[in-house]
C-alpha positions in Angstrom: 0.0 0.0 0.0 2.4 2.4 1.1 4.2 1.8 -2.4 1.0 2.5 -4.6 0.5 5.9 -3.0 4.0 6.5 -3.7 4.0 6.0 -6.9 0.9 7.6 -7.9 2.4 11.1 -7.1 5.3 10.2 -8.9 3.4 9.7 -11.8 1.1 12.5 -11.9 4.2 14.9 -11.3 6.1 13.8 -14.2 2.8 14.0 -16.5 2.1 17.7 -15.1 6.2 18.2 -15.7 5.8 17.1 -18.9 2.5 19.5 -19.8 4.0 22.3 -18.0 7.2 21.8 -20.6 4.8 21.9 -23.5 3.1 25.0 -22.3 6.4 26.8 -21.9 7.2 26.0 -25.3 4.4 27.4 -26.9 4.5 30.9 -24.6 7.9 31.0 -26.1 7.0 30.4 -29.6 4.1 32.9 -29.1 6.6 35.4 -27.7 8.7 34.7 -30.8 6.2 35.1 -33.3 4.5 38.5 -31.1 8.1 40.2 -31.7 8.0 43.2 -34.0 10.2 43.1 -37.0 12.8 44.8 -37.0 14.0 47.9 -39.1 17.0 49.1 -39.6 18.5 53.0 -39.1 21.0 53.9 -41.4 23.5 57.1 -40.4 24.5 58.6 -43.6 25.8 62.2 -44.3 24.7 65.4 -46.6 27.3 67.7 -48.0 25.3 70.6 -48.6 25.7 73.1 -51.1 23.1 75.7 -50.0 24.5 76.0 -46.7 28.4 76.0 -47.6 30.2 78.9 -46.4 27.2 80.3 -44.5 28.2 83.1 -42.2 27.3 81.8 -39.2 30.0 78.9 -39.6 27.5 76.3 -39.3 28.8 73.1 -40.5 27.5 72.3 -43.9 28.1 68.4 -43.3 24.7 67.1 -42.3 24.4 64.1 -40.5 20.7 62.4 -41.3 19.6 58.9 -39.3 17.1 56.9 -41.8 14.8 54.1 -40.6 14.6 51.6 -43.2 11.6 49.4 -42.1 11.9 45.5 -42.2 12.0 43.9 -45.5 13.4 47.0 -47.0 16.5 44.8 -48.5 14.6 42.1 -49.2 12.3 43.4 -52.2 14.1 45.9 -53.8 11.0 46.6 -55.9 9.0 48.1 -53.4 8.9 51.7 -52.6 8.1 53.4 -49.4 6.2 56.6 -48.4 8.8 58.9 -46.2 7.5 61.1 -43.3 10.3 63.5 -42.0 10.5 64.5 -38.4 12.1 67.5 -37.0 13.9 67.0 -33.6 13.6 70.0 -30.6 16.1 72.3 -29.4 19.4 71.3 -28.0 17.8 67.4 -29.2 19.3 65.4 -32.5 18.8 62.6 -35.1 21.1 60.6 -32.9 19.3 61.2 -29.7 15.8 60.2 -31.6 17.2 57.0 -32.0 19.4 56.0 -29.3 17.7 58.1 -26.3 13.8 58.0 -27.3 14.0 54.8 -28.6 12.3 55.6 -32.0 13.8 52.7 -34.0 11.9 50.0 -31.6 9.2 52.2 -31.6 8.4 52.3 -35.3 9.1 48.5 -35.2 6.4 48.2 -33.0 4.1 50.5 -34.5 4.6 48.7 -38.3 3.8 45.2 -36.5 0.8 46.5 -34.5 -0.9 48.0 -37.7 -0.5 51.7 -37.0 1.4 52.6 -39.7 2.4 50.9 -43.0 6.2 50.2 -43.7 6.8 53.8 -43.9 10.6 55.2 -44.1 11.7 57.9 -41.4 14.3 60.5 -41.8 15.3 62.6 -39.5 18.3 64.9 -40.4 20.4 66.8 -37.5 19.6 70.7 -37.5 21.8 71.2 -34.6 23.5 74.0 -34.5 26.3 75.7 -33.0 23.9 77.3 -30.6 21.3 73.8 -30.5 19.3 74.7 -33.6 18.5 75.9 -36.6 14.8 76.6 -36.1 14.7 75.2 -39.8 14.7 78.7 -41.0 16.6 80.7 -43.5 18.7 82.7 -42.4 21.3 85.7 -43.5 23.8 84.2 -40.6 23.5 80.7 -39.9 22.1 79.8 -43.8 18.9 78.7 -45.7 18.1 75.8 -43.5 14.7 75.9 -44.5 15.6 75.0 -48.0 18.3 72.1 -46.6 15.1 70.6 -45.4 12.3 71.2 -47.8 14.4 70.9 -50.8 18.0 69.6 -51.0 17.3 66.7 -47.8 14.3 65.8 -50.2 16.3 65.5 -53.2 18.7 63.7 -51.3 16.5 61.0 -49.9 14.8 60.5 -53.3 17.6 60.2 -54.9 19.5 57.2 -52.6 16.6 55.5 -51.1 13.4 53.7 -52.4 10.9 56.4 -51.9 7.4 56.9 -53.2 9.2 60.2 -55.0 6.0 62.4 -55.1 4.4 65.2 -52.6 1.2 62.6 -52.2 3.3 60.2 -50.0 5.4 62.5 -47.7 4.9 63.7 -44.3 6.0 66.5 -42.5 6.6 66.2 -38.2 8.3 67.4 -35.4 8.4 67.7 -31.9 8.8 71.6 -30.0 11.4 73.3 -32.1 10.9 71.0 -35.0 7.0 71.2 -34.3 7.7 75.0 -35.2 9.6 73.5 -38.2 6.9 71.6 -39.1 3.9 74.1 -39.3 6.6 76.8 -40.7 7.9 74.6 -43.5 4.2 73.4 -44.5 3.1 76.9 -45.1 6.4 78.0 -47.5 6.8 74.8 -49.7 3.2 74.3 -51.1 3.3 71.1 -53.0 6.3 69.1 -51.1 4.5 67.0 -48.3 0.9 66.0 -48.3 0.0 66.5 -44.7 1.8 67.8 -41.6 1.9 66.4 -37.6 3.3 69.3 -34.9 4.0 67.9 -31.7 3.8 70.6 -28.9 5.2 73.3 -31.4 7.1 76.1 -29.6 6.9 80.1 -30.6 3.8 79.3 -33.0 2.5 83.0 -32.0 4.2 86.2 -30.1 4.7 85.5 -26.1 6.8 87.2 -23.4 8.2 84.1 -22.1 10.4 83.4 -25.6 10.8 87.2 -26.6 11.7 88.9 -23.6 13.2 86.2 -20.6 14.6 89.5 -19.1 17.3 88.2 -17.1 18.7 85.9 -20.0 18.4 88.9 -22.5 20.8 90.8 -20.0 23.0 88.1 -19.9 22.9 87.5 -23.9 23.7 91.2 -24.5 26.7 91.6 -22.6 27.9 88.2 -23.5 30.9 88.4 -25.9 31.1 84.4 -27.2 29.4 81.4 -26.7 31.1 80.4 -24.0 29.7 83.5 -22.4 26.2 81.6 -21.8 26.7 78.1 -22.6 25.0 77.3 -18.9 22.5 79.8 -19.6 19.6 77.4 -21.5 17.6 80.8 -22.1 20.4 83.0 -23.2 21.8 80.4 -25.7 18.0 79.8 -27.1 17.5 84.0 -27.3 20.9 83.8 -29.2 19.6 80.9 -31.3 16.4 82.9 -32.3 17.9 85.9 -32.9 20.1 84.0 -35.6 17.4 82.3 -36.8 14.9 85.6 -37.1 16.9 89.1 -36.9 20.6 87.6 -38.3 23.1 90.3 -38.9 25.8 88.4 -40.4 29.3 89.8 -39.2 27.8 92.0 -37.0 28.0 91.7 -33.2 29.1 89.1 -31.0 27.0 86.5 -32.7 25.7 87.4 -36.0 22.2 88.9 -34.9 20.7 91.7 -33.5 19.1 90.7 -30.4 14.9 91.8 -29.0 16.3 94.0 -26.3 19.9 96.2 -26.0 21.8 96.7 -22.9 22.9 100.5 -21.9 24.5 101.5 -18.8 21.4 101.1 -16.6 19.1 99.1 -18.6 17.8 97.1 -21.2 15.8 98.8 -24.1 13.4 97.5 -26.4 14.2 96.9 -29.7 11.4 97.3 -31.8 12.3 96.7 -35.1 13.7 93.2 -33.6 10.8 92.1 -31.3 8.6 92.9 -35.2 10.4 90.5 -37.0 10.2 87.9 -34.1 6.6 88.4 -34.5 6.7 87.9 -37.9 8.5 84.9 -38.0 5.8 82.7 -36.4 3.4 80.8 -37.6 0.6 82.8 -36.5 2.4 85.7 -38.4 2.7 83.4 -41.9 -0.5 82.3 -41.6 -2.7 84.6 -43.4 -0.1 84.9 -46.3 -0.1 81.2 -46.8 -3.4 80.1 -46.9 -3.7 78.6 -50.5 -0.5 76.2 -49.2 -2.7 74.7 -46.0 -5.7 74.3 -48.2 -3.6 71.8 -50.6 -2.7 69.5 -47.2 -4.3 66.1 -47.2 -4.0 67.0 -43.4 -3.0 69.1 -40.6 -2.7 68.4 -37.0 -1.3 69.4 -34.2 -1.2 68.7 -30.0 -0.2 70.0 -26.9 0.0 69.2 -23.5 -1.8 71.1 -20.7 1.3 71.0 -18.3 3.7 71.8 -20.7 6.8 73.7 -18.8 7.5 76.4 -21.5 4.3 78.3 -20.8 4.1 79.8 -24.3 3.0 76.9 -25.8 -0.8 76.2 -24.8 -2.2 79.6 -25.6 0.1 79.7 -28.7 -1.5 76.9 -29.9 -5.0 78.0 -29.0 -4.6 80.5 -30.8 -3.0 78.7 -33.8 -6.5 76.3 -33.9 -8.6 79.8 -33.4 -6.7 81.4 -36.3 -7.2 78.6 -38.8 -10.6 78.0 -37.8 -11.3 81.3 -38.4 -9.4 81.3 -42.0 -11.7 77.7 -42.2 -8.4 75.8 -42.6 -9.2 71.8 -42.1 -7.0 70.8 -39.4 -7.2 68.7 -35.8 -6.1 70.2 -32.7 -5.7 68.8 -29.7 -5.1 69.3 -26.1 -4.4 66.5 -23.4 -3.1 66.2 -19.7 1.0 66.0 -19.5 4.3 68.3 -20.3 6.2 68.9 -23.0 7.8 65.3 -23.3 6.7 63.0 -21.0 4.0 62.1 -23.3 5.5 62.0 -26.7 7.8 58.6 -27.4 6.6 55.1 -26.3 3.3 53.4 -27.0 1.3 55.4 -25.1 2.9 58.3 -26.6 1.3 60.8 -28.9 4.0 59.7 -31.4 2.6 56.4 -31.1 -1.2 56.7 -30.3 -1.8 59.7 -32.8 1.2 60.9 -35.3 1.5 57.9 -37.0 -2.1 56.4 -37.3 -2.5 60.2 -38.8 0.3 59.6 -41.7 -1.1 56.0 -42.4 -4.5 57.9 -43.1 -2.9 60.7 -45.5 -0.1 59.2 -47.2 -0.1 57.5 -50.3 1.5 53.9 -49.7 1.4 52.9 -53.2 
């Protein structure tokens, strides 16, 4: 007796060992076959003319990070809608990639239908004061026409792209959210619809035109290394490059919104009016015919973004084009300016890319 009930046990162990094993097996093989496909990103440079010998200094060499999404070597028939994305200030191509994870991200995104296999490029616009604002400009060079015309040509000419306006896509995040709404309006006819990402300096506010105590510091500074630990004193520098560039004039090429005197800084007017100018809210009403040609227009923002500007910039970006009765999607929801942006439950994720593989032409 005491060797039957023994040996029961035994048996019913190794039978639940044995169904336990299969079990495993097949998780694993689930997990196997659940695992996105992966893309690859390819680093590859741009020599560019138009911004050779700019003033500024800038280097014309252009670094550009490509995803190429999986099977892209494998049928070289098969051509691929592009969407373009525009890092932020002080951010890069590189830092896309290897800090935000957007390699694994579009991996994921292509094998949980949100987009189609869809090439990426984003091409580094930092600059020797962290960015370009994807502008032209006297002093730092015609970085607007890098992007919207010479990166184009570029990417059409060494990559399998579906070469027409119908299957491109314009985005960006903060600065290249700017970039993004900016580049739309001036180059009617290059991308069929347009994402911005919390999009900074879309309309006139005090907190990126005046930032008293950094304009004090920016106008006595004498180099860079002046205010390289000043974030808001390097940006002011940035913009005034970017929007009132004076090139060979002045410690840094650019005439800056306020001047500083023996006891005070004053107002320059002419400067703060073509800050103004340069927004989007400015280049709105001259640009009109351009948004109308979009197959769409969105952009987001959240509540708690840090840089204060940015909510009632963009309410009055989606109250401007409403009243102009531009089609376009705007959106507000609860979080900062990046904490919300990368990762699957990421606007990126969630909304950008579900947008594109509604607009785009994939064939």
């Amino acid at each position: 007796m005491p060797t039957l009930f023994l040996s029961f046990p035994a048996r019913a162990l190794r039978r639940y060992l044995a169904l336990l094993s299969i079990l495993l097996l097949g998780l694993s093989a689930s997990a196997i076959a659940q695992a996105p496909a992966k893309g690859r990103v390819v680093v590859t440079y741009l020599d560019s003319k138009l911004l050779k010998g700019n003033p500024g200094g800038e280097n014309p060499r252009r670094r550009v990070s490509v995803y190429l999404p999986a099977g892209y070597e494998a049928n070289a028939a098969k051509r691929y809608p592009v969407v373009y994305y525009l890092h932020g200030f002080t951010w890069s191509d590189s830092l896309l990639f290897h800090a935000d994870g957007l390699g694994e991200l579009l991996d994921q995104a292509i094998a949980d239908g949100k987009i189609r296999p869809v090439i990426v490029v984003a091409p580094n616009e930092q600059t020797l004061f962290q960015g370009s604002f994807y502008t032209n400009s006297a002093t730092n060079g015609p970085w607007a026409d890098f992007t919207a015309k010479e990166l184009v040509s570029f990417i059409d000419k060494n990559y399998r792209t579906l070469a027409k306006p119908a299957s491109r896509g314009l985005a960006g995040h903060s600065m290249g959210g700017n970039g993004t709404l900016r580049l739309a309006m001036l180059y009617p006819g290059t991308y069929a619809a347009a994402y911005a990402l919390s999009p900074g300096f879309a309309a006139p506010h005090p907190e990126w035109m005046s930032a008293r105590p950094s304009q004090d510091a920016a106008s006595r500074a004498k180099s860079r290394a002046a205010i390289q630990s000043d974030f808001n004193a390097i940006r002011l520098v940035a913009c005034a490059r970017a929007f009132s560039p004076t090139p060979g004039k002045g410690a840094f090429g650019a005439a800056l919104p306020r001047s500083f005197g023996p006891d005070s800084l004053a107002h320059r007017d002419a400067v703060l009016a073509q800050w103004g100018a340069a927004s989007p809210v400015a280049l709105l009403p001259k640009h009109l015919a351009s948004l109308r040609q979009l197959r769409g227009l969105a952009f987001d923002w959240g509540e708690q973004d840090q840089f204060q500007h940015i909510p009632p910039a963009c309410r009055t970006l989606d109250m401007q084009l409403s009243a102009y009765g531009i089609p376009h999607s705007a959106e507000s929801y609860e979080g900062n300016h990046g904490n919300r942006i990368m990762g699957r439950d990421g606007r990126l994720y969630q909304k950008l890319l579900p947008f594109f593989n509604q607009r785009l032409q994939f064939d």
